[in-house]
N, C-alpha and C positions, 0 to 999 in steps of 0.2 A: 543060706544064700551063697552063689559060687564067687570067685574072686571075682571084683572089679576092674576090668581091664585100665585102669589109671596110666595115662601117661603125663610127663610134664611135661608142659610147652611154656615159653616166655610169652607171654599176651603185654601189650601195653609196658613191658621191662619189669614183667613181676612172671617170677617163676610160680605157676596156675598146672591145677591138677584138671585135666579132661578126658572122659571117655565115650567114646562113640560104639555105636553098636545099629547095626543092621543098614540096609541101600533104600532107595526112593527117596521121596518127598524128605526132605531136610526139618527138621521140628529141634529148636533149640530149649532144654530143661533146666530151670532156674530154680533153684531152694530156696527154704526161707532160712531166719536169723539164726546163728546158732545150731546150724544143721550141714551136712555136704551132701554131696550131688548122688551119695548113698540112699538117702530118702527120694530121690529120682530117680531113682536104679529098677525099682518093679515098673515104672512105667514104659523106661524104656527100653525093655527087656520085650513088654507086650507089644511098643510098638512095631519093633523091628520085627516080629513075628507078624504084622499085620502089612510090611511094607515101606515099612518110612526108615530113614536115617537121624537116629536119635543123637541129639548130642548134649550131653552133661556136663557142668559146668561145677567148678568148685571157683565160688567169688573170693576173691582175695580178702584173708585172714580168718578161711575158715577151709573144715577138711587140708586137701594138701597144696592147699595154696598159699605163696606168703602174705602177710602183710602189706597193705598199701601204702606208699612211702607218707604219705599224710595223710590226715582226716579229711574222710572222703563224704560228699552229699549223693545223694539218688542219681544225678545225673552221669556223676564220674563211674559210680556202678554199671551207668548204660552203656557210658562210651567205650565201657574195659570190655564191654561185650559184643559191642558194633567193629572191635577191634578184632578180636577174636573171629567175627562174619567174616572180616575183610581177608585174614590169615589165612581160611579155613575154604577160600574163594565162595563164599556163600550170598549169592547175592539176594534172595528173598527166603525169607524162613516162618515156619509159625511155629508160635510161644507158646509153653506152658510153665507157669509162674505161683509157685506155691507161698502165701505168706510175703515176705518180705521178698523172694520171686515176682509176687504180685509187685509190690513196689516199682522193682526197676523194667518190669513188664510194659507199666504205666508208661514211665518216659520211654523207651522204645518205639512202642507204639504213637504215642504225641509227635518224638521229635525224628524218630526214624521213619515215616510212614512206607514209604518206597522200598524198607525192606521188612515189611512185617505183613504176613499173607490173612493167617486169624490166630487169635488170642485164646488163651483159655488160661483160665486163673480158678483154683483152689484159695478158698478162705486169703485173699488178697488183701495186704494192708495197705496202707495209705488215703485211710480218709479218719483226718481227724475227729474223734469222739469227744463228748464232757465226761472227765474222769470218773472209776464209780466213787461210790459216798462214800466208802474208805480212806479213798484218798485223798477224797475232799477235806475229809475232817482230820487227816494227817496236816492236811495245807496249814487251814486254820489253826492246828497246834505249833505247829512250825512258826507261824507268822506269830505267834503270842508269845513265843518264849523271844522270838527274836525281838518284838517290844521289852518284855522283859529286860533284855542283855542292853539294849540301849538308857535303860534308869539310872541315876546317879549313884553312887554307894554300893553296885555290887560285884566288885573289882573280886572279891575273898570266895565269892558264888560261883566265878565265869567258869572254872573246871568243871563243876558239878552240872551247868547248866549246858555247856560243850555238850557233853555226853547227851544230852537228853535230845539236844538239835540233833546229834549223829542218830538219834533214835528214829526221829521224827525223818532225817532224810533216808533211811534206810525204809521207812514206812511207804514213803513217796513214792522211791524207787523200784522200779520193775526188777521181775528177776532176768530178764537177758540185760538188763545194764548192768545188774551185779555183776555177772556173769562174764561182762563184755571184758573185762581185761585191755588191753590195749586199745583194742577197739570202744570204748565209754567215748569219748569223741566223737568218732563217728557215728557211734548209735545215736546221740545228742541229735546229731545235724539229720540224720535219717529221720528220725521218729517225729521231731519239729516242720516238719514240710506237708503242708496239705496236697497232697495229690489229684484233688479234684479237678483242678485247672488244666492239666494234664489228661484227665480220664475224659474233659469235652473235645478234646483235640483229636481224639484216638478215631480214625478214618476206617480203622478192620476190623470186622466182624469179631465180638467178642462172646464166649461163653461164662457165664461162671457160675464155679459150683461149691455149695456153703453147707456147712454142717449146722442143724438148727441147736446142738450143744456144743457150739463155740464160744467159749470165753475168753480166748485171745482175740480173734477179730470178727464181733457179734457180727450176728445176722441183719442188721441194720446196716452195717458198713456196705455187706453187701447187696442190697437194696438201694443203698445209695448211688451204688455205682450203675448198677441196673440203670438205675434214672438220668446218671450224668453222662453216661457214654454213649454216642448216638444209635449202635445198632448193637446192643446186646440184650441176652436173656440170663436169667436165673435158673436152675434146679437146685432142688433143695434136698437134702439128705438127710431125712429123718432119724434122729439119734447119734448121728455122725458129729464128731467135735473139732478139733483146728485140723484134722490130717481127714478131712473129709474123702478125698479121692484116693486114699488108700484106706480108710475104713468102709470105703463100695466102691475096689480096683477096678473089679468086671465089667458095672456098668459104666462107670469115668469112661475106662478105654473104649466101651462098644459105642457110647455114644460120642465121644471126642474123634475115632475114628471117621466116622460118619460125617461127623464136623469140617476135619480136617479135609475130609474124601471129595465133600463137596466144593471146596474152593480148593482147586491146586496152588502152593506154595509162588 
């Protein structure tokens, strides 16, 4: 891959990594958790070649953006990017929101409407799931030892028993909150927000495309969304897993093209 034209811009008073690439219709690139605006780079490489003005984004506290000065929720993700439209003089844009993309895609779309043309979301999080039985049955271990620790007389135990909770909360925990570093806060307040409320409010044409071997954000999530957002469709990518539209680039862009083709920005 050739370098990424990164430059820094102050958004919001955070020093944010962005790079654009190609003229036309305006189309703003959203990553997911744990990832920068590099996993948005083959797309917007093909856009610009189809006509549009791609703009990629690295969310603050990932790639080469800094840190947000606090723990941030979904919405504050939105508003650092409704900020970035306003810098960037972009008065109506359309999304493509990968993952946790999806996410702040969602508010956008809800609470921006006037400036979001159509959506298109890749394996999108924000619809809460019942954890798998794994985890379930981490809960319940968790919950038992913590009975345990509240018994009278095991004062001489509490070290040995510490350790096994540390076990059981590492069981629990996902790997991008291991992972999160600084950010554990704000993944907390991200991952705790049902987004559905938000997916009925969303006024723009939305596509979304789901890999039927996702096990980060199943194929149900995305079916749900299907159902709660007024004008959207599904396609589905057979044997494709959480990086669906880069595990079938070609047709993502031919048909997102098309998408995008039909309703101007």
């Amino acid at each position: 891959m050739s370098e990424i034209p990164v430059e820094q811009q102050t958004i919001d008073g955070i020093d944010s990594g962005v790079a654009v690439i190609g003229d036309g219709q305006p189309v703003v690139l959203l990553h997911g958790w744990g990832a920068s605006l590099d996993t948005m780079w083959p797309v917007a490489k093909r856009l610009s070649d189809a006509g549009f003005a791609a703009h990629t984004l690295d969310f603050p506290g990932f790639g080469k953006s800094d840190l947000p000065p606090t723990s941030w929720t979904v919405p504050d993700f939105a508003r650092w990017v409704v900020h970035y439209l306003d810098q960037a003089n972009l008065d109506r844009v359309h999304l493509i929101g990968h993952s946790f993309g999806g996410r702040v895609s969602l508010v956008l779309g809800a609470d921006y409407p006037e400036r979001i043309g159509r959506i298109v979301l890749s394996n999108s999080a924000g619809v809460r799931l019942p954890p798998p039985l794994r985890a379930q049955v981490a809960l319940a271990g968790y919950r038992a030892v913590m009975g345990f620790l509240s018994l009278p007389g095991l004062k001489a135990l509490k070290p040995t028993v510490e350790k096994r909770v540390q076990g059981f909360r590492r069981m629990l925990a996902s790997e991008d909150y291991l992972n999160a570093g600084p950010l554990q806060e704000t993944f907390k307040l991200v991952v705790s927000q049902d987004l559905l409320p938000f997916a009925q409010r969303i006024q723009a044409p939305t596509l979304l495309f789901w890999g039927d071997q996702d096990t980060d954000t199943p194929l149900v999530a995305g079916r749900r969304l299907e159902q709660t957002i007024p004008d959207a469709s599904l396609i589905l990518f057979e044997g494709a897993g959480h990086y669906a539209y880069l595990d079938n680039l070609t047709q993502f862009i031919r048909v997102t093209v098309h998408f995008f083709n039909d309703g101007k920005a």
